[in-house]
FIKOLZA-1660 file (N, C-alpha, C; in steps of 0.1 Angstrom, whole numbers, plus 5000, padded with zeros to 4 digits):
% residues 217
   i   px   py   pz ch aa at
   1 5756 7049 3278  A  X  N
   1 5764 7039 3271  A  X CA
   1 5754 7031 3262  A  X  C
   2 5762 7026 3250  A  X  N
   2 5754 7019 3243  A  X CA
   2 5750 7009 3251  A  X  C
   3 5734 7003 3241  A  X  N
   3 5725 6991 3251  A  X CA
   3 5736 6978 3249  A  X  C
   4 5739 6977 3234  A  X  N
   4 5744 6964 3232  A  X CA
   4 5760 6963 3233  A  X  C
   5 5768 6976 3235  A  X  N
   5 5779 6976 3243  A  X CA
   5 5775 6969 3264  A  X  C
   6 5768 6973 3264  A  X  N
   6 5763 6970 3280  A  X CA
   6 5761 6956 3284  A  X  C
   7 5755 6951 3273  A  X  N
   7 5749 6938 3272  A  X CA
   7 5765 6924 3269  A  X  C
   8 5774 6935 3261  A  X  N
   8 5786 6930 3254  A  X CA
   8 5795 6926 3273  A  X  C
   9 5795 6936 3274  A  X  N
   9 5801 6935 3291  A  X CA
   9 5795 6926 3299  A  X  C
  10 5782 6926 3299  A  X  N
  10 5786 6920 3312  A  X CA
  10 5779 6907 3305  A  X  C
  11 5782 6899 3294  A  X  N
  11 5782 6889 3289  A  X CA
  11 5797 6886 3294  A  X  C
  12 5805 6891 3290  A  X  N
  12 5819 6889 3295  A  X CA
  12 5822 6888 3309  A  X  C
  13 5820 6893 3311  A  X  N
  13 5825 6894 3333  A  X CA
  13 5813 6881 3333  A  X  C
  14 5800 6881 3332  A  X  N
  14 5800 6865 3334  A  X CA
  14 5804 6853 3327  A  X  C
  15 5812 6852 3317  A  X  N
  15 5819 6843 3314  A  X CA
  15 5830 6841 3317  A  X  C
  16 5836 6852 3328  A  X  N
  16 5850 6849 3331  A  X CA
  16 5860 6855 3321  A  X  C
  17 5871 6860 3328  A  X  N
  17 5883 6860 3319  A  X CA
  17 5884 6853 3310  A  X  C
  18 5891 6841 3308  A  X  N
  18 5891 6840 3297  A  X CA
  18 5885 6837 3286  A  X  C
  19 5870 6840 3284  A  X  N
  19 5861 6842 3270  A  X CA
  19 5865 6854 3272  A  X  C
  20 5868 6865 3282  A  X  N
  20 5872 6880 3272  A  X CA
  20 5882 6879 3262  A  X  C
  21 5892 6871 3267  A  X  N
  21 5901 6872 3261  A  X CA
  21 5901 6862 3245  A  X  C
  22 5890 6851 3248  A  X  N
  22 5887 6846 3233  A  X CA
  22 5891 6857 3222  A  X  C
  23 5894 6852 3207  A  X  N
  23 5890 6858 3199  A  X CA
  23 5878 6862 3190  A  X  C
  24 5880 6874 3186  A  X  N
  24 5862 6872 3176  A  X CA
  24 5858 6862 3167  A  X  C
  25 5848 6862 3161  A  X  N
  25 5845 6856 3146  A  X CA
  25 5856 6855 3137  A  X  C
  26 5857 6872 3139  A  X  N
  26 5866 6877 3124  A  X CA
  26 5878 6870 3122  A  X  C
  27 5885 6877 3138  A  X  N
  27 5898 6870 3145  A  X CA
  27 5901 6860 3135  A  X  C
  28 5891 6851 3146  A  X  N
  28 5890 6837 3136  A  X CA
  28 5894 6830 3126  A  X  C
  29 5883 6837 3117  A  X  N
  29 5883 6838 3105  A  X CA
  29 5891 6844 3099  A  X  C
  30 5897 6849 3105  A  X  N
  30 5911 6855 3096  A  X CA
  30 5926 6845 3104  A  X  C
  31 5922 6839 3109  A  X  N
  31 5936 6831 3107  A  X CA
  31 5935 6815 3103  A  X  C
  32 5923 6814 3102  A  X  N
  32 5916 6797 3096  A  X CA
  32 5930 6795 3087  A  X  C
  33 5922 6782 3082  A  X  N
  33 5927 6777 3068  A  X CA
  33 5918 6771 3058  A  X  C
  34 5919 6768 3045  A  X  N
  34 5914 6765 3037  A  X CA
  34 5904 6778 3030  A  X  C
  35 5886 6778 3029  A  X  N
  35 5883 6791 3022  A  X CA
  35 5874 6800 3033  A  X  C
  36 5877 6802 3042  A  X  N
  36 5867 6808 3051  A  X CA
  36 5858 6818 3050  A  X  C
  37 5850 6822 3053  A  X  N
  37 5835 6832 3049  A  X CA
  37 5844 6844 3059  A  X  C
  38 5845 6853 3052  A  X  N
  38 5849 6867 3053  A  X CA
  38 5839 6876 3055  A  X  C
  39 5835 6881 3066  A  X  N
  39 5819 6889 3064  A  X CA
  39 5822 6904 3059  A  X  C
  40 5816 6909 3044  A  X  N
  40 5818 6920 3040  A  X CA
  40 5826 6917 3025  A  X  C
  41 5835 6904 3027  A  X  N
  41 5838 6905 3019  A  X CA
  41 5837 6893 3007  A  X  C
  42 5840 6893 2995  A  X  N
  42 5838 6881 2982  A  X CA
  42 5846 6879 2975  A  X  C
  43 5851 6866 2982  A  X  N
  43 5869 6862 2981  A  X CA
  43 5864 6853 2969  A  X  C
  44 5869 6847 2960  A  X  N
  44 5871 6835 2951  A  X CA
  44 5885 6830 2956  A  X  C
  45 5883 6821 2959  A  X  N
  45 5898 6811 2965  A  X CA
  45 5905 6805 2956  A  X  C
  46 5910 6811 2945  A  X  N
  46 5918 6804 2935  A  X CA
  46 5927 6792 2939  A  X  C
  47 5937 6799 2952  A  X  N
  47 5942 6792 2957  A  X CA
  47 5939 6794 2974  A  X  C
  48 5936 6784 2981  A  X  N
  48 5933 6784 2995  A  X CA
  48 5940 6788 3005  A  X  C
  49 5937 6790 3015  A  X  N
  49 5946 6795 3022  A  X CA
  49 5954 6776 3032  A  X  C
  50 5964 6777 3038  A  X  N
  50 5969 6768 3040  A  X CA
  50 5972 6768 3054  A  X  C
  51 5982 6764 3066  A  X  N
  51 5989 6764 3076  A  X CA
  51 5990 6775 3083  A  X  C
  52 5986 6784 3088  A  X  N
  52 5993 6795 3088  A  X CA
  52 6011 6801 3092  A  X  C
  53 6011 6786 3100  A  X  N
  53 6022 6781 3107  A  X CA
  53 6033 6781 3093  A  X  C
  54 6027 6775 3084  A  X  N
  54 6041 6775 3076  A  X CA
  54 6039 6786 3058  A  X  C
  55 6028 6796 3066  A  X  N
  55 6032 6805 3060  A  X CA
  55 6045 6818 3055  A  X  C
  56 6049 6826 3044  A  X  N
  56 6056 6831 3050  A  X CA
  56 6059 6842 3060  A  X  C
  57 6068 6851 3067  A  X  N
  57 6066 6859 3075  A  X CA
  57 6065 6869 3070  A  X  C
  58 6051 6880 3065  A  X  N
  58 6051 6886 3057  A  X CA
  58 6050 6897 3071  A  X  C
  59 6059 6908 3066  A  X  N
  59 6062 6922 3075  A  X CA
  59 6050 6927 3066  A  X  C
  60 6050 6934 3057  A  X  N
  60 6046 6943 3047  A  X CA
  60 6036 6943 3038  A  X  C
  61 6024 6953 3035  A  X  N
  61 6015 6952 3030  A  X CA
  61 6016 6963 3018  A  X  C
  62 6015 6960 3002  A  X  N
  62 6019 6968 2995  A  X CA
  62 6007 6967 2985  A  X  C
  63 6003 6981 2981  A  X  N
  63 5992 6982 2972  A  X CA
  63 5994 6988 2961  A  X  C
  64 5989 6982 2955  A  X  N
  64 5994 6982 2937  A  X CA
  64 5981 6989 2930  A  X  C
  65 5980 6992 2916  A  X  N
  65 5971 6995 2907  A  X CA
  65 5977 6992 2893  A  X  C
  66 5975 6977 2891  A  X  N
  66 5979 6971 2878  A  X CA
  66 5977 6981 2866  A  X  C
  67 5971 6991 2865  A  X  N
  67 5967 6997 2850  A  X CA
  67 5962 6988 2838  A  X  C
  68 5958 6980 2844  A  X  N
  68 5944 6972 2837  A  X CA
  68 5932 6971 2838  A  X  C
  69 5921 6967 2824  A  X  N
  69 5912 6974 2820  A  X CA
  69 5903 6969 2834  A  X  C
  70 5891 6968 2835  A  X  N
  70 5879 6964 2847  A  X CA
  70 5876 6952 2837  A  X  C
  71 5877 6942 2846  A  X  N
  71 5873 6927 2843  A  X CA
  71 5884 6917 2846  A  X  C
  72 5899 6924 2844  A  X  N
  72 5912 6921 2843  A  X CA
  72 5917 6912 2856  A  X  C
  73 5915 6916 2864  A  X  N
  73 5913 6908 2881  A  X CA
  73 5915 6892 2878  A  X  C
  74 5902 6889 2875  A  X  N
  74 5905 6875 2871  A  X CA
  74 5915 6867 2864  A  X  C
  75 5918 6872 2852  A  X  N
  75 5927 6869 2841  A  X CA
  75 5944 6868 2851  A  X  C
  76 5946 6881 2857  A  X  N
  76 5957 6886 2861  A  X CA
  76 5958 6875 2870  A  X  C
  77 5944 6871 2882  A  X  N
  77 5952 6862 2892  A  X CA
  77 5953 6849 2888  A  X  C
  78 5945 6843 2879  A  X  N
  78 5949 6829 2873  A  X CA
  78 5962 6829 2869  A  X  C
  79 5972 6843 2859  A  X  N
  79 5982 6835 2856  A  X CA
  79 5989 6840 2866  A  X  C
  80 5983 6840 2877  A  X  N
  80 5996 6842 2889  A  X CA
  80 5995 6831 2894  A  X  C
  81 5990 6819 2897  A  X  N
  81 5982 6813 2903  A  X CA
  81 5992 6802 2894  A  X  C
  82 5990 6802 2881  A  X  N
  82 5999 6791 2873  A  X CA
  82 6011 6793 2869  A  X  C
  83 6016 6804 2876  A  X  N
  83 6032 6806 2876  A  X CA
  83 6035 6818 2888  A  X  C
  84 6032 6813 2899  A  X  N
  84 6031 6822 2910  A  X CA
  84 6045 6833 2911  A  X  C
  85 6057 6831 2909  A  X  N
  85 6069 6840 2910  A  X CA
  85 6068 6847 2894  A  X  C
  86 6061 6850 2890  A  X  N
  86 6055 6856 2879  A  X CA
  86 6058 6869 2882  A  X  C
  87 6055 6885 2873  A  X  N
  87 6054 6899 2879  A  X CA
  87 6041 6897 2880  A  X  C
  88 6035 6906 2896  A  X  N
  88 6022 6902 2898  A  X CA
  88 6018 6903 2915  A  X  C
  89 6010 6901 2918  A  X  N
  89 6009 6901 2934  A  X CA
  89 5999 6885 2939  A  X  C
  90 5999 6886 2952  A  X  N
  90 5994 6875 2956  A  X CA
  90 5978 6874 2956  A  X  C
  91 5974 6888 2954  A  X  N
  91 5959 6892 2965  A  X CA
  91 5956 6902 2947  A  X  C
  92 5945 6896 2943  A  X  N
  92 5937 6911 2928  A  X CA
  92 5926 6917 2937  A  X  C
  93 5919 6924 2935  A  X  N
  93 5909 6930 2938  A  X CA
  93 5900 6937 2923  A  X  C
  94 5891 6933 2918  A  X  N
  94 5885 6939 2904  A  X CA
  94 5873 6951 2910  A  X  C
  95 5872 6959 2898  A  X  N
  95 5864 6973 2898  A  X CA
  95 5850 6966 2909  A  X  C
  96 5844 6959 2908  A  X  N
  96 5830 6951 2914  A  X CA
  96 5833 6949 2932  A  X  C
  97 5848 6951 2937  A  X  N
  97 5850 6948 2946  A  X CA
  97 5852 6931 2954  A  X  C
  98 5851 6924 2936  A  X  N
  98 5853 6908 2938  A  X CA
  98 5870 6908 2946  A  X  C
  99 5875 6901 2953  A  X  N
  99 5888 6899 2959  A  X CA
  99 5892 6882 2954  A  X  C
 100 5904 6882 2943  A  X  N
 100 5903 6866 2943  A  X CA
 100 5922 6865 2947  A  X  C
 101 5920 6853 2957  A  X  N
 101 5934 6849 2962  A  X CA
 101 5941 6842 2954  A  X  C
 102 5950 6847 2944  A  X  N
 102 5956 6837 2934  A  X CA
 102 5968 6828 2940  A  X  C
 103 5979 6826 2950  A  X  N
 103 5987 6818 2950  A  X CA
 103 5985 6814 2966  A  X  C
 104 5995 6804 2967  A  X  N
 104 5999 6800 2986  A  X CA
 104 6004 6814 2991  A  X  C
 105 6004 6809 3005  A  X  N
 105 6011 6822 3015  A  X CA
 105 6030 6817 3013  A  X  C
 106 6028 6807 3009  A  X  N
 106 6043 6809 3010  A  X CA
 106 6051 6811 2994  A  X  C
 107 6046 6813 2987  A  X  N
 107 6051 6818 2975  A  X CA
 107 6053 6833 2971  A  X  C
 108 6060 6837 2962  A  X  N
 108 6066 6850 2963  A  X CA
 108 6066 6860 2948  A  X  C
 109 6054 6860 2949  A  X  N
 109 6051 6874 2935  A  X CA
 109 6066 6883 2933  A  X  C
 110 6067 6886 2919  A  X  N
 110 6075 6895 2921  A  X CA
 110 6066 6908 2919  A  X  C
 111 6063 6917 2924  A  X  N
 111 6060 6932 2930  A  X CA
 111 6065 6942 2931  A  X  C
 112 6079 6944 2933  A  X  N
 112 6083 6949 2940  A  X CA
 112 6098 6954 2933  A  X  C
 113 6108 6965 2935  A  X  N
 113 6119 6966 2932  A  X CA
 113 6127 6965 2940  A  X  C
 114 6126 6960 2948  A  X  N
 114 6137 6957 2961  A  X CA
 114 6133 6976 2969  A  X  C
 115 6126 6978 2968  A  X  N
 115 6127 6990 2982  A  X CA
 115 6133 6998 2976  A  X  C
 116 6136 7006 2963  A  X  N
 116 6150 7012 2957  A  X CA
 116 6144 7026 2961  A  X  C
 117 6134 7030 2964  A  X  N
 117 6131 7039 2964  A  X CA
 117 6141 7052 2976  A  X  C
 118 6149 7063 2979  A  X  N
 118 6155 7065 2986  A  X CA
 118 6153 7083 2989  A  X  C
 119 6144 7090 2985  A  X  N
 119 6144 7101 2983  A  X CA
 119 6133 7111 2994  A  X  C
 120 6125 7101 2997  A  X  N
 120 6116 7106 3010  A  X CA
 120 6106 7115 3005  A  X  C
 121 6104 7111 2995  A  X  N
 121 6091 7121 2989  A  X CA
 121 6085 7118 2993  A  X  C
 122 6076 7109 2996  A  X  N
 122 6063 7106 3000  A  X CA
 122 6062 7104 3017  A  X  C
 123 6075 7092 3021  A  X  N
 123 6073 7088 3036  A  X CA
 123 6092 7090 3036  A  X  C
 124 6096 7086 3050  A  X  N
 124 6106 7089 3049  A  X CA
 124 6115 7074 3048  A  X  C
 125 6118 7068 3038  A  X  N
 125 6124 7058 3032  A  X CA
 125 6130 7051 3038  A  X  C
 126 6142 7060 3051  A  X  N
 126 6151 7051 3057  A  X CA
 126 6154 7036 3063  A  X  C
 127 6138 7035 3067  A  X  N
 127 6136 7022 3069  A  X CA
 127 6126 7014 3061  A  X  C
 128 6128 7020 3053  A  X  N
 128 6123 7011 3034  A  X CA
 128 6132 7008 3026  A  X  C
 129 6141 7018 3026  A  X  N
 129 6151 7015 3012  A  X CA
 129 6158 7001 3014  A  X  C
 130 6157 6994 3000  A  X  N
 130 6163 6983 3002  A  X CA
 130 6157 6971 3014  A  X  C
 131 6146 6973 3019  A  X  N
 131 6141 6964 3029  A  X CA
 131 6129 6964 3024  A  X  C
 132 6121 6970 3018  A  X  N
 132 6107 6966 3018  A  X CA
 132 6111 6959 3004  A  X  C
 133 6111 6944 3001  A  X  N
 133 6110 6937 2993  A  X CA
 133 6105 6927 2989  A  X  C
 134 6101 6917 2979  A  X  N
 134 6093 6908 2977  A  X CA
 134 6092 6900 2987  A  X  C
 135 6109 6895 2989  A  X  N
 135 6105 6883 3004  A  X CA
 135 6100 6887 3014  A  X  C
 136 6098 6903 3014  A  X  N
 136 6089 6906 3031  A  X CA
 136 6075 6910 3034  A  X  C
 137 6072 6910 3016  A  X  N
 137 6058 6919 3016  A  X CA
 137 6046 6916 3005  A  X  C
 138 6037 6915 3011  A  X  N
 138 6025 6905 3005  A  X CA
 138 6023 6916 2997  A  X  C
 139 6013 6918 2985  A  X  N
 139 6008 6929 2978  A  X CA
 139 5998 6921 2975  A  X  C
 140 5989 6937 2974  A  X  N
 140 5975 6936 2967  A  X CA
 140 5972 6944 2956  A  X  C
 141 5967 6938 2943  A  X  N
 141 5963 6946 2929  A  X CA
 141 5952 6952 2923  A  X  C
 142 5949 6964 2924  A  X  N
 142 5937 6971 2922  A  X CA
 142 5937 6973 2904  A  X  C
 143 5928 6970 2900  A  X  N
 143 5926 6969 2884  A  X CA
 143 5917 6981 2885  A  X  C
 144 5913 6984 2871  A  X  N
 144 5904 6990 2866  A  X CA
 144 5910 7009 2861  A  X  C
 145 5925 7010 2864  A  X  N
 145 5924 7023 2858  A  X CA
 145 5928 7025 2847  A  X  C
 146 5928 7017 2832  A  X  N
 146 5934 7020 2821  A  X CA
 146 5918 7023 2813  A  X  C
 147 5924 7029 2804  A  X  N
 147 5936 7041 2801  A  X CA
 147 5941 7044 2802  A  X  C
 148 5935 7051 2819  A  X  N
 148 5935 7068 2823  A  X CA
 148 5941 7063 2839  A  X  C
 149 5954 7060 2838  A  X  N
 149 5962 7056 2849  A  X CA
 149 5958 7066 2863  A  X  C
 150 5955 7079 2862  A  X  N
 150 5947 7087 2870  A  X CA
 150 5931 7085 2874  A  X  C
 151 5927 7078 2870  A  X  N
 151 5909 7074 2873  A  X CA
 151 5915 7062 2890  A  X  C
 152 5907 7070 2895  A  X  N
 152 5906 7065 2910  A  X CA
 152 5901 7051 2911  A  X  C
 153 5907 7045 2921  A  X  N
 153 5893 7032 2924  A  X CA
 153 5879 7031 2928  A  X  C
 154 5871 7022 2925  A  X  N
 154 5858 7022 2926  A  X CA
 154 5854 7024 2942  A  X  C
 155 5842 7028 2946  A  X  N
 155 5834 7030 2957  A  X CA
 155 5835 7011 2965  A  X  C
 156 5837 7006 2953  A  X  N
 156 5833 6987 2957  A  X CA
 156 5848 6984 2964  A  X  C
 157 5858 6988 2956  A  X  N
 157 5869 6984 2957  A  X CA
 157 5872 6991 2975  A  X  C
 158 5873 7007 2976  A  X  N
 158 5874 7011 2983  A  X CA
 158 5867 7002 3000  A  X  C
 159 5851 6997 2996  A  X  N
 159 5848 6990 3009  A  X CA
 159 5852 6977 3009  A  X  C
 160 5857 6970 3000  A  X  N
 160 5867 6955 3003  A  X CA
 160 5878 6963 3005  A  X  C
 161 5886 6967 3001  A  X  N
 161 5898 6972 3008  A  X CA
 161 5896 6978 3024  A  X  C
 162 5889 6984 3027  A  X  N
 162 5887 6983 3041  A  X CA
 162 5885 6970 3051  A  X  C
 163 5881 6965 3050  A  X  N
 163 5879 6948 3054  A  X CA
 163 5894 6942 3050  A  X  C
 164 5898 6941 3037  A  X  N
 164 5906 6930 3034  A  X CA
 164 5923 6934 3039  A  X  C
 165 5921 6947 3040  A  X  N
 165 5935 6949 3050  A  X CA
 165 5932 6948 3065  A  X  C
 166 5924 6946 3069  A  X  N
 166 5925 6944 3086  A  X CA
 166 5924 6928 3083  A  X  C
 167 5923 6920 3077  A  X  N
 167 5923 6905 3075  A  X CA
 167 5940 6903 3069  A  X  C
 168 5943 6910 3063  A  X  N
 168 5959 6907 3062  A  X CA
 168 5965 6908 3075  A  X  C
 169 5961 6923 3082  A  X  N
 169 5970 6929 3096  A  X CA
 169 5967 6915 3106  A  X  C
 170 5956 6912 3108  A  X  N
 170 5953 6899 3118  A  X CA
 170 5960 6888 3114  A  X  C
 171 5959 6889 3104  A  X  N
 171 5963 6874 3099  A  X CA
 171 5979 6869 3101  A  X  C
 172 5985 6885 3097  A  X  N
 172 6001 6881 3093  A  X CA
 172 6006 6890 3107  A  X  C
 173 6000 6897 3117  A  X  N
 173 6003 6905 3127  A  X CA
 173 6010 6919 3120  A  X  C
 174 6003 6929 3113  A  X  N
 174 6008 6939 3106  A  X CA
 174 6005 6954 3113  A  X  C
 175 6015 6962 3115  A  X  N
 175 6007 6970 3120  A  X CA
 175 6007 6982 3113  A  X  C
 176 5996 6994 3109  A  X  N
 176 5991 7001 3102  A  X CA
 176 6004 7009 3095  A  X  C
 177 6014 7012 3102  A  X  N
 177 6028 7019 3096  A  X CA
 177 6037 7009 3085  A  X  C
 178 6031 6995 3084  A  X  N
 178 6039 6989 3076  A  X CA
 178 6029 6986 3064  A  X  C
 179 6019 6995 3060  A  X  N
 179 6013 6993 3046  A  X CA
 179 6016 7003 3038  A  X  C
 180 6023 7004 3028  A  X  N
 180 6026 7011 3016  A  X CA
 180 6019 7013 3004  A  X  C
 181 6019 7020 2998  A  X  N
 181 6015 7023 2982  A  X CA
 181 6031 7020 2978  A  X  C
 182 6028 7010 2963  A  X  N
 182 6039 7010 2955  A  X CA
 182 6048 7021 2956  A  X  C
 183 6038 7035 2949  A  X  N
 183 6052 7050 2949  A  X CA
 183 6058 7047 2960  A  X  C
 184 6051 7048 2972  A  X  N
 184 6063 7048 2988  A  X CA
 184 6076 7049 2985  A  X  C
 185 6074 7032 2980  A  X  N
 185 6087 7024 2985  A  X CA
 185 6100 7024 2966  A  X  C
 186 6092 7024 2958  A  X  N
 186 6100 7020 2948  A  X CA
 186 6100 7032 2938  A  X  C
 187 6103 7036 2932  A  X  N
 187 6105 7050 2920  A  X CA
 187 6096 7041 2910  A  X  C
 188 6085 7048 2907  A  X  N
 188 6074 7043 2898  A  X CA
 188 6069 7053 2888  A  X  C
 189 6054 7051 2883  A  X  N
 189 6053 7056 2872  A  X CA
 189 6052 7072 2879  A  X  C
 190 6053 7082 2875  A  X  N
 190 6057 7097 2878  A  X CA
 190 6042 7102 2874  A  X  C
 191 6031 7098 2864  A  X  N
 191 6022 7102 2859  A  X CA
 191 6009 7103 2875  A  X  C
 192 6014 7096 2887  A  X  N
 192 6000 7091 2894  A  X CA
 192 6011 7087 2906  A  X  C
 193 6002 7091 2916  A  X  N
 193 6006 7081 2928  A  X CA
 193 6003 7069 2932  A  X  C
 194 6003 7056 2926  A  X  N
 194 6003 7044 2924  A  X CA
 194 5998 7039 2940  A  X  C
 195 5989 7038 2941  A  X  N
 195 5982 7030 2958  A  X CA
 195 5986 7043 2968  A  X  C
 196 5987 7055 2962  A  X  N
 196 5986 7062 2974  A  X CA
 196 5973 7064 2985  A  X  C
 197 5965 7066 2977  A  X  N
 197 5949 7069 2984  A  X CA
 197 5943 7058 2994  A  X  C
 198 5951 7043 2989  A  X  N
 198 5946 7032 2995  A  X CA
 198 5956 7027 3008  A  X  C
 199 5964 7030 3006  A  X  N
 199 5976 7031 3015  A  X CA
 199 5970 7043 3026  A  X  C
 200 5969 7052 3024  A  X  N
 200 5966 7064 3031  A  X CA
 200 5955 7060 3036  A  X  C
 201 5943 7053 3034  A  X  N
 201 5934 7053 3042  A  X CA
 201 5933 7040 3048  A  X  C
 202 5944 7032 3047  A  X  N
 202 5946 7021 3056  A  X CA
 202 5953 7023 3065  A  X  C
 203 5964 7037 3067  A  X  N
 203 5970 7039 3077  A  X CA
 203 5959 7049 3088  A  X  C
 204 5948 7051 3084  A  X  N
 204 5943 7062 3093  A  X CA
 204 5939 7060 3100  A  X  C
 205 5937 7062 3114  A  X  N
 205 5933 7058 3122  A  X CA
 205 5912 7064 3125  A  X  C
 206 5911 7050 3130  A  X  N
 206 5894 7057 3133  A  X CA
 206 5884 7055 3120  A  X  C
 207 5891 7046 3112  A  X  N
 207 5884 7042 3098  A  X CA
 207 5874 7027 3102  A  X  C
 208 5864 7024 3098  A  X  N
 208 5860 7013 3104  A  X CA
 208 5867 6999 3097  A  X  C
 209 5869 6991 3110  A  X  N
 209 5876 6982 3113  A  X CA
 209 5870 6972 3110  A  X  C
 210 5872 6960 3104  A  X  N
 210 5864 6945 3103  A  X CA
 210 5861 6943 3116  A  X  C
 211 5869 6945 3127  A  X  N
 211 5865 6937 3140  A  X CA
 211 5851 6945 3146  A  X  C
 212 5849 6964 3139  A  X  N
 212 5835 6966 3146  A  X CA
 212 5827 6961 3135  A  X  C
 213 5830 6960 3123  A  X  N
 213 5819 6950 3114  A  X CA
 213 5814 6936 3123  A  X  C
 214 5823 6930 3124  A  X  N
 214 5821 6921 3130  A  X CA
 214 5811 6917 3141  A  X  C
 215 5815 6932 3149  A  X  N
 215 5805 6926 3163  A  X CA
 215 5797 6929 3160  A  X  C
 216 5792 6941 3150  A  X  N
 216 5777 6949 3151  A  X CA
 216 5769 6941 3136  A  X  C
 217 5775 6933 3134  A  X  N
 217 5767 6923 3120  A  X CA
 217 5751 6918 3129  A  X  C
% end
C-alpha cells in the first residue's frame, strides 16, 4: 500500500469519525463564497461567487465552444457580466487555460435552445428534450476555434477543464451523466460536434479528479 495513503489512514482512525467525514480543502473550496484559491486552477472573478444557499439549483452542466478568435474569453465574459441574460454562458475558459467567472449563480445566460434537440444521435434525448434548459443548466465557453470551427481545444484548456468541472459537480451536486456538449442537447452547428470531446471526457470515469489533486498537492 501506498506510504502516504497509510499515513492518510491512520491519521483518520485517530481523529475519530468525524474528521473522516470532514470535507477536503477542495471540498471546501468549492462551496466557499466570494473568490477562493482553486488549486490547479486561474479563475479571474469578474463576478464573485455569492451564498451558495441562494444560488440557483443548477441540474446541468453544458459545454459550449463560442467560435471565437483566442483572446476572446475576456471580452465575451465582461459583456456577460454587464448584461448577464445576454446570449452567452456564465463560466469562459480562454486558449491559455485562464477561467473567468462572469455573472452571479443566480442569473441566467441564455445558452441554450430549450433542450429541442430530439433525435438521439449523440445520447439518447428522452430525458433532455425540452428539459435541459437555461433555467437548469450552468454552461461553460471554450474560445479559441475560429476560423476553423474544427480546431480542437488547447492542451491548457483541456487541464482547467478537468478541475473546473469537478468544482461545478461539488459545488452544485452534479453528477457525471448530467454534463453535456451543446450538440447533445440542442440541434447545432452540423460542421463539428460542439463540446463533444469535453463533455466526453468529463463523463469518463477514472480521469483525474480535483479531489486526488488535492490530496497529493
Amino acid at each position: 500500500m501506498n506510504f502516504r495513503v497509510v499515513l492518510a489512514l491512520l491519521s483518520m482512525c485517530a481523529a475519530g469519525p468525524l474528521a473522516a467525514q470532514a470535507p477536503s480543502s477542495f471540498e471546501a473550496a468549492a462551496r466557499a463564497r466570494g473568490t477562493p484559491d482553486i488549486p490547479g486552477l486561474n479563475i479571474v472573478w469578474l463576478t464573485p461567487w455569492g451564498d451558495l444557499a441562494l444560488a440557483r439549483e443548477w441540474r446541468n452542466i453544458v459545454v459550449h465552444q463560442s467560435e471565437g478568435s483566442a483572446g476572446s474569453a475576456y471580452r465575451g465574459a465582461l459583456a456577460q457580466m454587464e448584461r448577464p441574460n445576454r446570449r452567452g454562458t456564465t463560466i469562459w475558459v480562454e486558449t491559455d487555460g485562464t477561467v473567468y467567472w462572469a455573472v452571479a449563480e443566480f442569473a441566467v445566460p441564455n445558452h441554450l435552445r430549450d433542450g429541442n434537440r430530439n433525435d438521439n444521435k449523440f445520447i439518447d434525448n428522452s430525458s433532455t428534450f425540452q428539459q435541459v434548459d437555461n433555467d437548469s443548466s450552468i454552461g461553460v465557453e471554450f474560445v479559441g476555434n475560429y476560423p476553423n470551427v474544427r480546431r480542437p481545444v488547447t492542451e491548457a484548456q483541456i487541464a482547467a477543464w478537468r478541475i473546473l468541472v469537478r468544482v461545478l459537480q461539488v459545488r452544485y451536486d452534479i453528477p457525471n451523466e448530467r454534463v453535456f456538449a451543446h450538440n447533445w442537447v440542442d440541434f447545432k452547428d452540423s460542421r463539428y460536434c460542439e463540446g463533444c470531446d469535453l463533455a466526453k471526457l468529463a463523463r469518463t470515469q477514472g480521469i483525474e479528479t480535483a479531489q486526488r489533486i488535492d490530496r497529493d498537492r
